[in-house]
N, C-alpha and C positions, 0 to 999 in steps of 0.2 A: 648175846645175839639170840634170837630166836627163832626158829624153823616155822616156815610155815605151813598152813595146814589145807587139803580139799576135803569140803564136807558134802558126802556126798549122799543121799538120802538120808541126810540128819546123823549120820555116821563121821565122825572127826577124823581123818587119814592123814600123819605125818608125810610130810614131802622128803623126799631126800634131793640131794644136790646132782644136778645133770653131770657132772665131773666133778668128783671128791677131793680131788689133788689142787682143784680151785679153791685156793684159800685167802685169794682178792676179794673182797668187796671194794673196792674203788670203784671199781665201772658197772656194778650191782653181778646179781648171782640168777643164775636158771635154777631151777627146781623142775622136779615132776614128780609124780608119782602113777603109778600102772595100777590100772585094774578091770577087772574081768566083772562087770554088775551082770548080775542075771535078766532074763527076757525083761521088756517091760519098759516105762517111763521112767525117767530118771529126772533129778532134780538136780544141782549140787552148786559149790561157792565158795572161796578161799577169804582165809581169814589169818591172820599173821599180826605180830606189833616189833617195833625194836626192841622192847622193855623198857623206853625211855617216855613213851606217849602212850597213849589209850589206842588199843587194838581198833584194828579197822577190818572191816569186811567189805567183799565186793555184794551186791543184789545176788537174789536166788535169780539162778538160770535152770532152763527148764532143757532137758537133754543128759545125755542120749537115747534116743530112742534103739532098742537091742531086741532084734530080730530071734524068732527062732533058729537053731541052727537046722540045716535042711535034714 
């Protein structure tokens, strides 16, 4: 199996599983992953494969947009 990934201004970030102790995939798996991007436009897109097919990506999306802090 294979973990998948947010890339996030062209940066590849490992996801980790929303509950560890979930070790079904029968009814599929949540992921996330946390991060803190500095001020500015952001870009990012997830990309993942089973290792059985050819890896697939979503389209670049453009966001978050990240405010100075006051």
């Amino acid at each position: 199996m294979s973990v998948p990934s947010a890339v996030l201004d062209g940066i590849v970030r490992t996801m980790q599983p929303a509950n560890p102790n979930d070790n079904s995939y029968v009814y599929g798996q949540i992921y996330q992953y946390t991060a803190k991007p500095h001020p500015g436009q952001h870009s990012y897109y997830f990309h993942t494969t089973d290792t059985f097919t050819d890896a697939v990506s979503t389209r670049v999306l453009s966001g978050p947009e990240v405010s100075e802090e006051p």
